[in-house]
Structure formats: C-alpha cells, structure tokens
mmCIF file of the C-alpha atoms, coordinates in Angstrom:
data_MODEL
# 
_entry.id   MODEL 
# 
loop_
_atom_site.group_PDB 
_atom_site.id 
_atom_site.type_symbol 
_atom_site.label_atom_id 
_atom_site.label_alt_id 
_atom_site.label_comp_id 
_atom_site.label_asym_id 
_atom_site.label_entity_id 
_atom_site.label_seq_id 
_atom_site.pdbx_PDB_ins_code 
_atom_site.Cartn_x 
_atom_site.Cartn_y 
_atom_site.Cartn_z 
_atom_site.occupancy 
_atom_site.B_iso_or_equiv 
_atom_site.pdbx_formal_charge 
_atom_site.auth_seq_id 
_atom_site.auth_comp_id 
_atom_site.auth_asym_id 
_atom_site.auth_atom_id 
_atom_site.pdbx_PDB_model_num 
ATOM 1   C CA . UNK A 1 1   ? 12.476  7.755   5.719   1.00 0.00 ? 1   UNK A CA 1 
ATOM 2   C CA . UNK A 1 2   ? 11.727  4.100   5.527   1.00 0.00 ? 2   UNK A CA 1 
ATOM 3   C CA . UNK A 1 3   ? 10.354  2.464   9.008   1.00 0.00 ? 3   UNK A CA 1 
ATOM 4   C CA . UNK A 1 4   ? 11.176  -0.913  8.885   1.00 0.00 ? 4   UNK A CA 1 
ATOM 5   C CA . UNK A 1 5   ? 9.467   -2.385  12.048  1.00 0.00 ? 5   UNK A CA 1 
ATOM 6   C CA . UNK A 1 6   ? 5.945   -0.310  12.188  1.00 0.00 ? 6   UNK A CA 1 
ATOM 7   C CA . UNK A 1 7   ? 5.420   -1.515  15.812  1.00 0.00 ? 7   UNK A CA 1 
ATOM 8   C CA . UNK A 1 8   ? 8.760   -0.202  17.127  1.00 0.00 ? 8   UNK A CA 1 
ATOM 9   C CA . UNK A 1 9   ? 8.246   3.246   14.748  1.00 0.00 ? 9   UNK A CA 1 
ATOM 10  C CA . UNK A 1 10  ? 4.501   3.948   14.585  1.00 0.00 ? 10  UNK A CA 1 
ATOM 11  C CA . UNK A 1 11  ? 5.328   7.411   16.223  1.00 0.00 ? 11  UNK A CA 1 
ATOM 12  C CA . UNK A 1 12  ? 6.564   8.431   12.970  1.00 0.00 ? 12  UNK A CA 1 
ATOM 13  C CA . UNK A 1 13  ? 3.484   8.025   11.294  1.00 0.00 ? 13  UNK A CA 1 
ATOM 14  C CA . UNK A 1 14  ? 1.930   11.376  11.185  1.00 0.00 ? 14  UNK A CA 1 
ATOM 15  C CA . UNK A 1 15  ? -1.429  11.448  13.105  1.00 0.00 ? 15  UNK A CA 1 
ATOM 16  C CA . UNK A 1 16  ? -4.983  12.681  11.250  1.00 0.00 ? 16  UNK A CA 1 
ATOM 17  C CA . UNK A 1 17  ? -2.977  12.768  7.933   1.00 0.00 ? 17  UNK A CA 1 
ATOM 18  C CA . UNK A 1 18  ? -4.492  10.285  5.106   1.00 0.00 ? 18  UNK A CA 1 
ATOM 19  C CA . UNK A 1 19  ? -2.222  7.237   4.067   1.00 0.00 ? 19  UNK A CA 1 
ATOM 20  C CA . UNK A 1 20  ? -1.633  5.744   0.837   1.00 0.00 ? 20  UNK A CA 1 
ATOM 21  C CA . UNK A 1 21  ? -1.238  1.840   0.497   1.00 0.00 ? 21  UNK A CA 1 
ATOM 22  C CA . UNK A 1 22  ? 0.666   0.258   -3.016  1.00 0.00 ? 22  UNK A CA 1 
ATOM 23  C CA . UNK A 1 23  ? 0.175   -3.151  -4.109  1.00 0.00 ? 23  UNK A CA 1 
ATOM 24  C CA . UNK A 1 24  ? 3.120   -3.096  -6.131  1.00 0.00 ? 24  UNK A CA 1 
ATOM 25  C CA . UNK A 1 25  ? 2.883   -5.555  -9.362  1.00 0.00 ? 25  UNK A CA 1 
ATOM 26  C CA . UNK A 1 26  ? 5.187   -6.190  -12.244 1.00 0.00 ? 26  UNK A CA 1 
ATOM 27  C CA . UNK A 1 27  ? 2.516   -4.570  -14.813 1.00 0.00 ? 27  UNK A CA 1 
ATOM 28  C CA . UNK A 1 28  ? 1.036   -2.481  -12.321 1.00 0.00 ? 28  UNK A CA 1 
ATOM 29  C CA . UNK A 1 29  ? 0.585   -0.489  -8.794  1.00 0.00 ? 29  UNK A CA 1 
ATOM 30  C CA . UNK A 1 30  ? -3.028  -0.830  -7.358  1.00 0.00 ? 30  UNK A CA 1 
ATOM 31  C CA . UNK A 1 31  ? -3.418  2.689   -5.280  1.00 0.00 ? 31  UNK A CA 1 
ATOM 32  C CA . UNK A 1 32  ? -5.774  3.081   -1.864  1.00 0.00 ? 32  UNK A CA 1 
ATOM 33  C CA . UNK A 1 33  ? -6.019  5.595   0.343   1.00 0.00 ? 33  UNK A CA 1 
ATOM 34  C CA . UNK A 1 34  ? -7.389  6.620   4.218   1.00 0.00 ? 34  UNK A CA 1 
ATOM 35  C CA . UNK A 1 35  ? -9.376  9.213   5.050   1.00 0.00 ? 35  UNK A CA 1 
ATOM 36  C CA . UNK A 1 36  ? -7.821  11.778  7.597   1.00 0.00 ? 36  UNK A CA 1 
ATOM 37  C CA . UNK A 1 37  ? -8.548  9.885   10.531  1.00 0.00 ? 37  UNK A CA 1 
ATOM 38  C CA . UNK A 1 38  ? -6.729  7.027   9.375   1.00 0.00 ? 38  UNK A CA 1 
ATOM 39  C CA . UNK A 1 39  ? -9.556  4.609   10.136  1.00 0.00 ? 39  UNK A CA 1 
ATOM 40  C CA . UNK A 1 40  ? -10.975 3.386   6.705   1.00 0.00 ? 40  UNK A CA 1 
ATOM 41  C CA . UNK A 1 41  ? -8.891  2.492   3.423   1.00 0.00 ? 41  UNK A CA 1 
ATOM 42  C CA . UNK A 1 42  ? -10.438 2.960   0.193   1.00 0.00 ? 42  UNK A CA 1 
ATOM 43  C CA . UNK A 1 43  ? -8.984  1.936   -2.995  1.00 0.00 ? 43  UNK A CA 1 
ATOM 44  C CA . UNK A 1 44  ? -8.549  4.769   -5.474  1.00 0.00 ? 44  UNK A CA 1 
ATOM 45  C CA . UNK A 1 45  ? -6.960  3.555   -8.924  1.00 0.00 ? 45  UNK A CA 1 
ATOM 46  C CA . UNK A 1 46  ? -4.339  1.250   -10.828 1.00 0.00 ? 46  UNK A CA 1 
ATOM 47  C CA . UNK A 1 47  ? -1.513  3.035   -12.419 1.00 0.00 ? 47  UNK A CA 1 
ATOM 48  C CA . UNK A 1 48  ? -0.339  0.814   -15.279 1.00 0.00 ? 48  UNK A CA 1 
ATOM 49  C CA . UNK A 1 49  ? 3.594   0.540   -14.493 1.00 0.00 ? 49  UNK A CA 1 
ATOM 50  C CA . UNK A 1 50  ? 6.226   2.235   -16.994 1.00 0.00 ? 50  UNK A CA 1 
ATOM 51  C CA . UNK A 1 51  ? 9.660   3.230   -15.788 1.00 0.00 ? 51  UNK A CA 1 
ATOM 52  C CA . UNK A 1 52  ? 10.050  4.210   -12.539 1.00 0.00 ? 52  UNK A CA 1 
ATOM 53  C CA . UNK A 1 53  ? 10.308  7.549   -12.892 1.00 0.00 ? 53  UNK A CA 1 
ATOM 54  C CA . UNK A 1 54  ? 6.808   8.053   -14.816 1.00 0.00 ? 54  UNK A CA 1 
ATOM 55  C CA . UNK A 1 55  ? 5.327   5.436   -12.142 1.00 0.00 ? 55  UNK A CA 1 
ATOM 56  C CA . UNK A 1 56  ? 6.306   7.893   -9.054  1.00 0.00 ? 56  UNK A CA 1 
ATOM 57  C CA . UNK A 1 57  ? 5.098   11.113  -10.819 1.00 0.00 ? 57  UNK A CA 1 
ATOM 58  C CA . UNK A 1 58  ? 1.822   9.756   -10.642 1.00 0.00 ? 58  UNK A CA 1 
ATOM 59  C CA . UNK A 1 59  ? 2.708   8.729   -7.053  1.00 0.00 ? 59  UNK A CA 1 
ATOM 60  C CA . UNK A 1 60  ? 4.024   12.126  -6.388  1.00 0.00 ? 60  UNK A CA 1 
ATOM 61  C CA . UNK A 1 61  ? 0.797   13.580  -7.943  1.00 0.00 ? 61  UNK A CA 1 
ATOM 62  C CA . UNK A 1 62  ? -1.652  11.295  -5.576  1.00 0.00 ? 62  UNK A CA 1 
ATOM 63  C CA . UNK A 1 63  ? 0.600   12.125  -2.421  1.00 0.00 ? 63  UNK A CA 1 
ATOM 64  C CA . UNK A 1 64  ? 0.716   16.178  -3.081  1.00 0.00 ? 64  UNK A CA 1 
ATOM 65  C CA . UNK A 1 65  ? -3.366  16.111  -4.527  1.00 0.00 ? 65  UNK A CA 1 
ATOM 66  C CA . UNK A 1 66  ? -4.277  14.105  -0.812  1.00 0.00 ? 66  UNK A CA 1 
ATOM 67  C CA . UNK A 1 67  ? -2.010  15.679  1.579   1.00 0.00 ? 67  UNK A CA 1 
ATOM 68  C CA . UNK A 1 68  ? -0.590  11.986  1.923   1.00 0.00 ? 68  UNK A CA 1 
ATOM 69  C CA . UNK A 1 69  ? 1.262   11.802  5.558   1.00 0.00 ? 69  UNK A CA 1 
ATOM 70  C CA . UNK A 1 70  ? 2.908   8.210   4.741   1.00 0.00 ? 70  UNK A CA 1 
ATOM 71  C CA . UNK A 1 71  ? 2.933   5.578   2.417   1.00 0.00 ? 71  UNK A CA 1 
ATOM 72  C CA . UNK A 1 72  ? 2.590   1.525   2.905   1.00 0.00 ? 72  UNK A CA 1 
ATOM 73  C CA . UNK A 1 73  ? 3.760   -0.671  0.673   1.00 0.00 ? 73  UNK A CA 1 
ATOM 74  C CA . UNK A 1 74  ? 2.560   -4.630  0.741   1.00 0.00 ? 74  UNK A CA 1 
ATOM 75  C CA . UNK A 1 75  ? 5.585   -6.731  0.909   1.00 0.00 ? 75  UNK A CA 1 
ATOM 76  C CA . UNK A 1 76  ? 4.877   -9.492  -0.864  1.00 0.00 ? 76  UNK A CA 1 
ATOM 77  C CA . UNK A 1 77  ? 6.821   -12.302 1.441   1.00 0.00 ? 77  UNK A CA 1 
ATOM 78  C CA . UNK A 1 78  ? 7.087   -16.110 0.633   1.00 0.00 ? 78  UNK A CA 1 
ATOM 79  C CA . UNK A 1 79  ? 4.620   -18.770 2.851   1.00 0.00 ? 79  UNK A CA 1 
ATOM 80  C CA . UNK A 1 80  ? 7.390   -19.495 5.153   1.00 0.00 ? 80  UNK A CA 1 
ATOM 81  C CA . UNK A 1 81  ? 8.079   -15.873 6.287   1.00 0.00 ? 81  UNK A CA 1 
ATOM 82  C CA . UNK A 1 82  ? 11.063  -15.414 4.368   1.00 0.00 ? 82  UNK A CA 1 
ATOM 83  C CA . UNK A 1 83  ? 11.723  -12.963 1.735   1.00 0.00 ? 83  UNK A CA 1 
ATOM 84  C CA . UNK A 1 84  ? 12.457  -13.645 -2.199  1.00 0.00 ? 84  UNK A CA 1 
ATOM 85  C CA . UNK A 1 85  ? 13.091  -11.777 -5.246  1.00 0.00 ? 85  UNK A CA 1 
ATOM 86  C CA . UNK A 1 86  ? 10.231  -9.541  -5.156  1.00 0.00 ? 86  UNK A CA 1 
ATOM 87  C CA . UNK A 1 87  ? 10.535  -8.430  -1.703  1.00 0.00 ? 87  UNK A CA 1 
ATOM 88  C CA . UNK A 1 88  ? 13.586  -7.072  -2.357  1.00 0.00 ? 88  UNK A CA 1 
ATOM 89  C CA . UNK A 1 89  ? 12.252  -5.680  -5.669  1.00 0.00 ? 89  UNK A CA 1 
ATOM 90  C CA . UNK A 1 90  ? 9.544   -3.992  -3.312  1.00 0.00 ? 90  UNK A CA 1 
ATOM 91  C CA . UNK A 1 91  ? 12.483  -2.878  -1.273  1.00 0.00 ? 91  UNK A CA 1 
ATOM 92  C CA . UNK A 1 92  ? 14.131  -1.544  -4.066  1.00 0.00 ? 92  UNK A CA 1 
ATOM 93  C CA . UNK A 1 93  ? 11.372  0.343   -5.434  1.00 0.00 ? 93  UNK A CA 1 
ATOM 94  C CA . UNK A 1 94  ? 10.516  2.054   -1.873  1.00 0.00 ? 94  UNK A CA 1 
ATOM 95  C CA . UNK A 1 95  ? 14.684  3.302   -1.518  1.00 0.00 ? 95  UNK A CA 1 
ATOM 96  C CA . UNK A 1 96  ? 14.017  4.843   -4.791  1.00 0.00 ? 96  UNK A CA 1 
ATOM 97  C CA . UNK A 1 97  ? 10.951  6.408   -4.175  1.00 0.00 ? 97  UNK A CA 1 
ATOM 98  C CA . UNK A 1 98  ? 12.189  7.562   -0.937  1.00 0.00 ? 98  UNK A CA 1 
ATOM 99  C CA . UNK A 1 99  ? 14.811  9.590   -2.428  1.00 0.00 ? 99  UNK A CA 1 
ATOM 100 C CA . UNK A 1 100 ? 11.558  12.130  -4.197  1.00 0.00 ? 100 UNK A CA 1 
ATOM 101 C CA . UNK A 1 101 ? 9.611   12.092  -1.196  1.00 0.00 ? 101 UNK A CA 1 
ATOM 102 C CA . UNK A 1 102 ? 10.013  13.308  2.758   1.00 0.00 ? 102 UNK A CA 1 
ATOM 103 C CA . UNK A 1 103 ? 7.445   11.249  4.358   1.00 0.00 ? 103 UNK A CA 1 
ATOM 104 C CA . UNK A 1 104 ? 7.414   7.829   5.867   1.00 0.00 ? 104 UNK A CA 1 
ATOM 105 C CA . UNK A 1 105 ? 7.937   4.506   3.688   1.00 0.00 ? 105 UNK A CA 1 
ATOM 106 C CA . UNK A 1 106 ? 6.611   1.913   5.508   1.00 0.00 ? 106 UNK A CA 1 
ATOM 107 C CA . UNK A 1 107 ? 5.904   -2.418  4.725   1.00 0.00 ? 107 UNK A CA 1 
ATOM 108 C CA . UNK A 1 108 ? 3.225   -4.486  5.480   1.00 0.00 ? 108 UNK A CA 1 
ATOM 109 C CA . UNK A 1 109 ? 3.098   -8.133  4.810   1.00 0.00 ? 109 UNK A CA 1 
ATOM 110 C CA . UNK A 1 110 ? 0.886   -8.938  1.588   1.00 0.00 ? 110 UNK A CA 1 
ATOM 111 C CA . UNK A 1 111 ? 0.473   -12.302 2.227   1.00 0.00 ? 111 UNK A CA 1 
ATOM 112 C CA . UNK A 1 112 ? -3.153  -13.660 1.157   1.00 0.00 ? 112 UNK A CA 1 
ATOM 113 C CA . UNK A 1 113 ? -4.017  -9.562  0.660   1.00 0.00 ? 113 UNK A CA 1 
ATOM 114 C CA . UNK A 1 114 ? -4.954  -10.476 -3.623  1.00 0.00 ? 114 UNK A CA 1 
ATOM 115 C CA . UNK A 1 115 ? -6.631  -13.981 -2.509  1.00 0.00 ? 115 UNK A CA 1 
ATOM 116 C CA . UNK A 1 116 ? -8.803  -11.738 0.067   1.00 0.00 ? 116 UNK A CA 1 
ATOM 117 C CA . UNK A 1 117 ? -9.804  -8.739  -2.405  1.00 0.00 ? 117 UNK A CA 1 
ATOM 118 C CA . UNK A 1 118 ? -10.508 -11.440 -5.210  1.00 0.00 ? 118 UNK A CA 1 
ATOM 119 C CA . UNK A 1 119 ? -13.117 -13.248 -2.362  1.00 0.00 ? 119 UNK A CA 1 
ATOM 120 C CA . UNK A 1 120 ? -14.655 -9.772  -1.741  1.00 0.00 ? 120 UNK A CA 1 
ATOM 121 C CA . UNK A 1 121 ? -15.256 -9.189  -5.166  1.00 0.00 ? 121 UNK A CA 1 
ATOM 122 C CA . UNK A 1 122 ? -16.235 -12.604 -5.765  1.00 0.00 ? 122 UNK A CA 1 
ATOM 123 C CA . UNK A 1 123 ? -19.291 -11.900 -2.942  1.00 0.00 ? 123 UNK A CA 1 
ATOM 124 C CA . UNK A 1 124 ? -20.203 -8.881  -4.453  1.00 0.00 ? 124 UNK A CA 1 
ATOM 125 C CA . UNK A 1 125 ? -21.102 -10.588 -7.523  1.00 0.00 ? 125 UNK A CA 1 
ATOM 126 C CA . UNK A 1 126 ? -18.004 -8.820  -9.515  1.00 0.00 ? 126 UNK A CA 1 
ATOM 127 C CA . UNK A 1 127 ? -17.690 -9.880  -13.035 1.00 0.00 ? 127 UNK A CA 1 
ATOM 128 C CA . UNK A 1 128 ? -14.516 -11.152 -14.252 1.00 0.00 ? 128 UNK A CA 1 
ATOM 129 C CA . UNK A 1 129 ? -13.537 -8.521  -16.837 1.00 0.00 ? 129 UNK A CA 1 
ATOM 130 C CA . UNK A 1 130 ? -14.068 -6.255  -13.431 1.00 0.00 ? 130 UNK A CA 1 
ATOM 131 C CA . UNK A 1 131 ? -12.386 -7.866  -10.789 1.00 0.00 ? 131 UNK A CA 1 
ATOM 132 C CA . UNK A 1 132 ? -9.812  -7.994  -13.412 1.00 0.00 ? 132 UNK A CA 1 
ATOM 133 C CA . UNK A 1 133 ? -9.725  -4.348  -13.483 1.00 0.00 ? 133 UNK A CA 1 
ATOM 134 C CA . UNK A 1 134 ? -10.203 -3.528  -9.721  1.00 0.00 ? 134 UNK A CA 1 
ATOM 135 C CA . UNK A 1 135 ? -8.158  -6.401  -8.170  1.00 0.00 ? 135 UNK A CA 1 
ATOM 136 C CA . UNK A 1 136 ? -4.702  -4.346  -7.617  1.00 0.00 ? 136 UNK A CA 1 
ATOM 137 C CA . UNK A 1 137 ? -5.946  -1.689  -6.218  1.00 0.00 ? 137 UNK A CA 1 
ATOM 138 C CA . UNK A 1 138 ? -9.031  -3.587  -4.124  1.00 0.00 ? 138 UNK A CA 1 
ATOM 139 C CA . UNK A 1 139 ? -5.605  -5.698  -2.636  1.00 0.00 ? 139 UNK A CA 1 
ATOM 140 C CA . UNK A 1 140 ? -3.869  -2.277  -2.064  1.00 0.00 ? 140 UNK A CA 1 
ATOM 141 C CA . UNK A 1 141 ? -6.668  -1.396  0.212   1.00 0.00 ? 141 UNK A CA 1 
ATOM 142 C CA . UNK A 1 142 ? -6.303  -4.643  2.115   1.00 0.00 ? 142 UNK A CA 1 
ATOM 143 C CA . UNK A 1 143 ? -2.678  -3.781  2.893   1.00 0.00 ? 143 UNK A CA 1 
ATOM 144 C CA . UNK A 1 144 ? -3.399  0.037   3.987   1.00 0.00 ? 144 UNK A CA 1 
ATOM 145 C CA . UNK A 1 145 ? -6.535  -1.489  6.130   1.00 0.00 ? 145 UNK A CA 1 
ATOM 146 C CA . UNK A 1 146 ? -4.045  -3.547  8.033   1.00 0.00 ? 146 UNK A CA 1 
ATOM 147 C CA . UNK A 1 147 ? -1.612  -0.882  8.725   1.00 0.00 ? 147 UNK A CA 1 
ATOM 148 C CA . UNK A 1 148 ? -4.663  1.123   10.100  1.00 0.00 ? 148 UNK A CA 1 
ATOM 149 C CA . UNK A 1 149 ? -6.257  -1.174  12.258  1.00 0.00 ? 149 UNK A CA 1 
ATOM 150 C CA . UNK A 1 150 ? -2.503  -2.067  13.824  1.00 0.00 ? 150 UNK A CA 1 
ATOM 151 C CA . UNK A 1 151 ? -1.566  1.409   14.192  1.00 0.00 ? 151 UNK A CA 1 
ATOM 152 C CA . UNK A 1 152 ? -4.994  2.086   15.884  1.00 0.00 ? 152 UNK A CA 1 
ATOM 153 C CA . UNK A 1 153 ? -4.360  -0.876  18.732  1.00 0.00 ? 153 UNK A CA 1 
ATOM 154 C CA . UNK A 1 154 ? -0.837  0.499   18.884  1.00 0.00 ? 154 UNK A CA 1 
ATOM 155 C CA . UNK A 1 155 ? -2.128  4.093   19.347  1.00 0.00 ? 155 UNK A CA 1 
ATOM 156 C CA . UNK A 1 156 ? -4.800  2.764   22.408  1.00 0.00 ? 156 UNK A CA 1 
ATOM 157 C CA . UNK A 1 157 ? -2.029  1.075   24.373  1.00 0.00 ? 157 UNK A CA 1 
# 
C-alpha cells in the first residue's frame, strides 16, 4: 500500500516495527534503517542498482532479515515544490516494488537530504574516497530520520 500524505495516514505505519528509508539514485539505492522503536535511523549499506528486479531482491532480503514494518522513500522534488522526471521515476519504482511487498510505501521530501549527509561527513573529517562511498546511504538516513521525528510529533498529539 502506498500512503501518499504521511500526516493524513501515519496510522498505517505499524508501531515498534523498524523502518527502512531509500535514497533512490540512478547508479544506486543508499539503505538506512530504525531500530524498533522507530526513534533513531541508521544507515546500513548502498546496493549498486541493476534491473529492478535484482535491486528489490536485495530489498526484499533487508525487509524479511529486519522485520521491516514500512518503507520511506526520499522523493527527490524540484526547489519550487513541484515534481519532475525523477519524482515520478521514484514513483514508479515504489508501484513496482509495491506489487512484491505487503507493507506500507511511503515519500518523504529529499530536498537538501545529500547536501546535509555530505556536511556531516564533511565535520567528521570524512575523506573523499569515503564520503564517496557512504554518501547514499548517510542521505537515506536523513530521509528515514525525518519520517521518524514527524511520525513521533504526530503520534504525541
């Protein structure tokens, strides 16, 4: 099931089940997950992208290996709000992957979520040959953090 307005369908995120958040990129898919409680993201792994279906047994394999209750995918929207060509490429990829898997499908707007992992790893001192290597899935942790921290306020009210 895809939830296209997580404020309106937060109920449908399962509750102490671990997320998993997917920077989706043209070469590759940076991977984080939550812990249980669905209070901290941590990014797990980039999967180096394929065809779709080898991409989303590797998915499949992170969801089942977790217990995954729902997955968030950064939608990567233009400056102004609206939505281009990879949006709907992002759009496309979660109606496909929604057709292997039961649980929620979920967005979360990407904007400025690679420009804020690259500044985190810049502070840590990260080389470039690493950030390089951690970057997708550092950014995929930025999206899934979002989606926690909203559905926590959401949750309290």
């Amino acid at each position: 099931m895809i939830l296209d307005d997580l404020n309106a369908q937060a109920q449908e995120i399962p509750v102490m089940q671990a997320m998993m958040g997917l920077d989706l990129g043209t070469k590759t898919i940076g991977v984080a997950v939550s812990d249980g409680m669905q209070s901290v993201a941590t990014p797990l792994e980039t999967v180096k992208r394929k065809k779709f279906t080898q991409d989303a047994e590797r998915l499949l394999q992170i969801i089942a290996e977790r217990n995954i209750g729902a997955v968030v995918l950064g939608l990567p929207l233009n400056m102004d709000g609206t939505e281009g060509p990879r949006a709907q490429s992002t759009r496309a990829f979660a109606r496909n992957l929604e057709k292997l898997i039961t649980i929620p499908i979920t967005f979360w707007d990407e904007r400025l979520s690679t420009v804020a992992a690259e500044r985190a790893l810049l502070e840590g001192d990260t080389s470039r040959k690493r950030r390089s290597e951690v970057i997708d899935h550092v950014a995929a942790s930025y999206i899934l953090q979002g989606v926690l921290d909203r559905l926590g306020h959401l949750r309290r009210s």
